[in-house]
N, C-alpha and C positions, 0 to 999 in steps of 0.2 A: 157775653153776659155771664154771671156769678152766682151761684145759686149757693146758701150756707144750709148744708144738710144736716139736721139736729137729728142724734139717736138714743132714744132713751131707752131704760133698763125693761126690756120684755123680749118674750123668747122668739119673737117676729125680727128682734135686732137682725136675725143674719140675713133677710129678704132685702135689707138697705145697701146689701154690698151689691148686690145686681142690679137695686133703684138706679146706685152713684153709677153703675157701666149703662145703663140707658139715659140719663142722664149727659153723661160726654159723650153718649152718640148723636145725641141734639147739639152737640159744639157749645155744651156749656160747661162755663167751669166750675168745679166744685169745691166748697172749702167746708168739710166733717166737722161737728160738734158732738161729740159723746157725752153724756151724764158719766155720773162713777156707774151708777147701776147699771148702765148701757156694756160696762166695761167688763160686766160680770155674765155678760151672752157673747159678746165677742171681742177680739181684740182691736186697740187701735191700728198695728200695726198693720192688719187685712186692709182699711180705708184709706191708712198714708199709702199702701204697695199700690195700690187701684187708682188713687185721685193724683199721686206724685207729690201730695203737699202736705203740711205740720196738720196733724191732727190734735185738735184741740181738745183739752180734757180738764182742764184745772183754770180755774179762773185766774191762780198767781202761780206766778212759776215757785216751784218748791228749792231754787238752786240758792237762794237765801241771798244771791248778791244784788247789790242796789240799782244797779242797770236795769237787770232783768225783771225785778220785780213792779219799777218805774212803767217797763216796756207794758208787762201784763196787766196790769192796771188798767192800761188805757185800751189796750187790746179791742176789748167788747164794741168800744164806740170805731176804729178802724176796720172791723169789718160790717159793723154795722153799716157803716156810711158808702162801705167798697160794693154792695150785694145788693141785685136788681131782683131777690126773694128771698124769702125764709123758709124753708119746707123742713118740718117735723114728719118723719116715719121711721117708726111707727110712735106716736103721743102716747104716751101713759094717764091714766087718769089721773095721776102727779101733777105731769107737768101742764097738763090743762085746768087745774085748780090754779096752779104759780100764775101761768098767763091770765085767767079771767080775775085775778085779784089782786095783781101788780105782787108779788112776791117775785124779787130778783135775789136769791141765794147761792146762786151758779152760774157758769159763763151762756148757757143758752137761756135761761130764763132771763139774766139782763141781757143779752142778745134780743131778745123778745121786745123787750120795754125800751131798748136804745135803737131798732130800727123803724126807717120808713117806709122800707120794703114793703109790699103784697107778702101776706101768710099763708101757707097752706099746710093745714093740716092732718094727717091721718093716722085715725086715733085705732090701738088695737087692745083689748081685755078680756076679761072674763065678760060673758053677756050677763049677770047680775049688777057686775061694774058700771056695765056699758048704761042699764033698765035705770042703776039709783038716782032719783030726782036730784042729789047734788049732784053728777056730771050733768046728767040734763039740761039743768041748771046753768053750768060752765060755759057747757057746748052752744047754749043760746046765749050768753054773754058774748061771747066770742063770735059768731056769727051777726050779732048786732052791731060789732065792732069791724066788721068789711073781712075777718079773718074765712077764708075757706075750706069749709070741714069736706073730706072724702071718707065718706061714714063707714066704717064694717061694715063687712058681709057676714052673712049666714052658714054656720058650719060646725063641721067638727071642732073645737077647741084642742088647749094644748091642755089645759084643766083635767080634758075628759066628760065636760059638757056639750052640746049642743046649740045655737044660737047665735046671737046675733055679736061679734068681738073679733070677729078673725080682719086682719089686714084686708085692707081691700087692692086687687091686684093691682098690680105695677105699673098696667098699662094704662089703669083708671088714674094712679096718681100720676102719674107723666103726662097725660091726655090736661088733666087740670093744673099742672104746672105748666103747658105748653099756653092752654085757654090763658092763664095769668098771664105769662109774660106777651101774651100778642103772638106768639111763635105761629109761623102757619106753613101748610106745604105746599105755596102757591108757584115755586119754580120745581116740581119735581116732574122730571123728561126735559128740560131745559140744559143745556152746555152753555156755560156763561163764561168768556173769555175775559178775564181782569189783566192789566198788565198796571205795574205800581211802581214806587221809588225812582232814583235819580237813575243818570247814566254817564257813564265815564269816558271819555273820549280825548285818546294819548297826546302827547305832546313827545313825548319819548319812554323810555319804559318804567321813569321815575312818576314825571309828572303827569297831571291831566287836566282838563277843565269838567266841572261836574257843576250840580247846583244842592241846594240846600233841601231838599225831596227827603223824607224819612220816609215813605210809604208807608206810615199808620192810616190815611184813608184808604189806600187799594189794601192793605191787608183787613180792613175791618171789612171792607166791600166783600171779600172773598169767606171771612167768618161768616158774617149774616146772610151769604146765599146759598153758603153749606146748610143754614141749620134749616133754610127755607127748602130744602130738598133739592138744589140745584148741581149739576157735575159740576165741578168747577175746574178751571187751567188758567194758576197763576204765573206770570211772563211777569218778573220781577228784577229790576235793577239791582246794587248791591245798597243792603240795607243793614242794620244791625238787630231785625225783626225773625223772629222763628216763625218761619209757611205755618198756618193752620192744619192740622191734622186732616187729611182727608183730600185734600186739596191736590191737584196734577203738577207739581212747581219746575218752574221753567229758569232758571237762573241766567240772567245774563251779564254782560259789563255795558257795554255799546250799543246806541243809539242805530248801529248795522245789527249786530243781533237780537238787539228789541223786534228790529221789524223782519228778520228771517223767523224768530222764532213767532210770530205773532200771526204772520202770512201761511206758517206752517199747519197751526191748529183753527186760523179762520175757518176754512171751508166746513170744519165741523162744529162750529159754534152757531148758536143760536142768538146768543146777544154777546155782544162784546164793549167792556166799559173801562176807555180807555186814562186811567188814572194815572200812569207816572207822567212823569216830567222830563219830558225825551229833551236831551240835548237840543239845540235848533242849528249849533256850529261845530264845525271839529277843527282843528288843526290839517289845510291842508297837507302836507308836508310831515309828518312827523318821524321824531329821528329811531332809528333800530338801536341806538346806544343811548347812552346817558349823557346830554348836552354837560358841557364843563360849564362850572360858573361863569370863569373868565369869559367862555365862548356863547352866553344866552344871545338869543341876537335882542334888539333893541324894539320889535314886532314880529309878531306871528302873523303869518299871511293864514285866514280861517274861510270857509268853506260853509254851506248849509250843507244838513243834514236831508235825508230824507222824510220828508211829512209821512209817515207813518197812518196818521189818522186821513188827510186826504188821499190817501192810494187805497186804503177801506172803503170810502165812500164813496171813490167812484167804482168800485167793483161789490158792494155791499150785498146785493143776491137775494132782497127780502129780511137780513140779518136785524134787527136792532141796536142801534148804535149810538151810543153813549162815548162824547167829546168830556175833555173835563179846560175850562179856562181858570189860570190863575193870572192875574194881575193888579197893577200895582195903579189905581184910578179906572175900575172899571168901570164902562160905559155900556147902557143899554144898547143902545143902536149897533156898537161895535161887535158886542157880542153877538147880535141877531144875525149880521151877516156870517162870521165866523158859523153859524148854526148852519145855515143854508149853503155858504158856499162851500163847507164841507160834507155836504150831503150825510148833517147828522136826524135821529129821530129824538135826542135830548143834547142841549149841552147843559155842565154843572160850573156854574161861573162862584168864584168869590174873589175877594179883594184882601189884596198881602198889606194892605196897610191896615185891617182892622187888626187890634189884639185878640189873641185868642185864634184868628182864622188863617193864620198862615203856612209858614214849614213847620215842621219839627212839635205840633201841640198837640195835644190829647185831641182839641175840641173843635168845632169848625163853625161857620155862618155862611151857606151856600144859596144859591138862589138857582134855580130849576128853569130853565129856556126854554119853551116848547114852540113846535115848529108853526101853532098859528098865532104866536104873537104871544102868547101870556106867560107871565111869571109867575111861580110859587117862589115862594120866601120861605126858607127853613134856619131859622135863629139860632143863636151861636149854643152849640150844643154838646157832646160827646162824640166825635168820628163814627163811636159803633153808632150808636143813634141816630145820626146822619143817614149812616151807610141806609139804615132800614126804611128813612125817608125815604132813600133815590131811590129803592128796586120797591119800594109802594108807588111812586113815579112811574116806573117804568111798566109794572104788571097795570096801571092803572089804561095807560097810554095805549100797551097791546091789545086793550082789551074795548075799544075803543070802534 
């Protein structure tokens, strides 16, 4: 998930550099918006060192060439459309006048007006500021508009008054951007064993037979059970995907090392959700040199592989256990048995012939198997989105 951090010109700016470090402790990613005034309490550069990414500051690029100001132009509306929230901290009474009266003058106030995001706002000032009937005013604008104010607290100022203006803690706005996005800590004490992406299995030490696996489902799997407070150990084929930060990662090549290292961290998992796309063949035979053109032979004599998920199921030990089916005409019926005969407690089936639901997409359309017959239908969606349907699946099923 993407959170766009707005900072505006007040002397609370610098409490947002520690917002954005608990914020990526929830596994979310941040993309900074500074005001100029923002710029005048801290630098961008502290937010690019912290969050890794362009810190935004100007609405056009001031490099005067036609590319780049083409780019910035449109900028506002790409992250708008990229960001699953908009969190302001600390608001100025500025820029909560800009938002409750549509004034877009700057990259986050049209930020403001171009997304569809959840708001959350937390506003900090002088407490006279805070008391005058037009922010009052604003603040219940905006609050009638679905936006979520985390009101000041009570205190010392930086004025040198007393009252009500001071930031409100950190943990208050993170607690409310947690409540927004649905974020919850329902696997923490759980070890979730994920294994994802394809697997490579030699023919010699050129070639190999693999499949078309990106592992964007098993890595989002493994995002959305970090943020849910879960230990995670990803057992990962080769991919072109960077592990999630946090995460235990297990790299493998082989359809033989998928399941030693899989076998390895079993007995200390608690669920295990088996998402790559393990080889089902290898090359019996395969050569220790590099077969000549001339000498390919005319067939490969291939071999199965180890069922990996049925050698879990028959040793499962109470584990939860999560099958994933891909095919190409899936059938209900087929799949039920596949569910029981591999002594799973969910399988996650979908169909390589819909668009959008196959290898290599951002998005998925999954349908949820459970072991006394019924189907959930989860429609063609976002992978991470997905991902938070099957482990609300699964926390629903354990609990059962």
């Amino acid at each position: 998930m993407k959170v766009a951090l707005g900072v505006t010109g007040c002397i609370a700016a610098y409490k947002a550099a520690e917002l954005l470090r608990q914020l990526q402790q929830r596994h979310l990613e941040v993309q900074v918006v500074m005001t100029r005034h923002a710029q005048e309490f801290i630098a961008p550069l502290t937010f690019a060192a912290l969050s890794g990414q362009k810190v935004i500051t100007e609405m056009f690029d001031r490099s005067g060439t036609a590319s780049s100001n083409v780019e910035s132009a449109i900028e506002h509306i790409a992250v708008a459309q990229s960001i699953d929230l908009l969190l302001v901290a600390p608001a100025t009474a500025d820029i909560l006048g800009k938002f409750a009266h549509g004034v877009a003058d700057d990259f986050l106030s049209t930020l403001y007006l171009a997304t569809k995001a959840p708001v959350v706002i937390a506003p900090a000032m002088n407490c006279e500021m805070w008391d005058h009937p037009a922010v009052r005013e604003n603040v219940a604008t905006l609050q009638a508009r679905g936006v979520r104010v985390v009101e000041p607290e009570e205190g010392y100022l930086a004025c040198g008054m007393v009252g009500q203006g001071r930031l409100a803690a950190n943990d208050k706005i993170l607690e409310a951007v947690c409540e927004t996005l649905g974020l919850v800590d329902d696997f923490v004490g759980e070890t979730i064993l994920i294994t994802a992406g394809p697997t490579q299995e030699d023919i010699d030490p050129v070639r190999y037979i693999t499949n078309r696996s990106s592992g964007k489902m098993g890595y989002a799997l493994a995002e959305e059970a970090l943020r849910r407070g879960a230990q995670v150990v990803l057992v990962s084929g080769p991919t072109a995907l960077k592990p999630p930060s946090g995460v235990e990662f297990v790299p493998v090549r082989t359809a033989a090392e998928m399941g030693a290292a899989v076998k390895k961290h079993f007995k200390n998992s608690t669920i295990v959700i088996k998402a790559a796309a393990v080889a089902d063949i290898r090359p019996a035979h395969p050569s220790a040199s590099k077969i000549k053109k001339e000498k390919l032979p005319a067939a490969i004599a291939l071999e199965p592989t180890e069922d990996i998920l049925a050698s879990l199921g028959r040793s499962k030990d109470g584990k939860f256990l999560v099958g994933f089916a891909a095919e190409t005409g899936l059938t209900p019926e087929g799949t039920r048995q596949k569910l029981k005969s591999k002594n799973l407690d969910l399988l996650v089936a979908n169909d390589l012939n819909e668009v959008g639901a196959g290898f290599d997409v951002d998005t998925n359309h999954v349908q949820l198997f459970r072991l006394d017959g019924s189907v959930r239908d989860v429609p063609l969606m976002a992978k991470a989105r997905v991902a938070g349907k099957i482990l609300d699946e699964i926390n629903h099923l354990r609990k059962r």
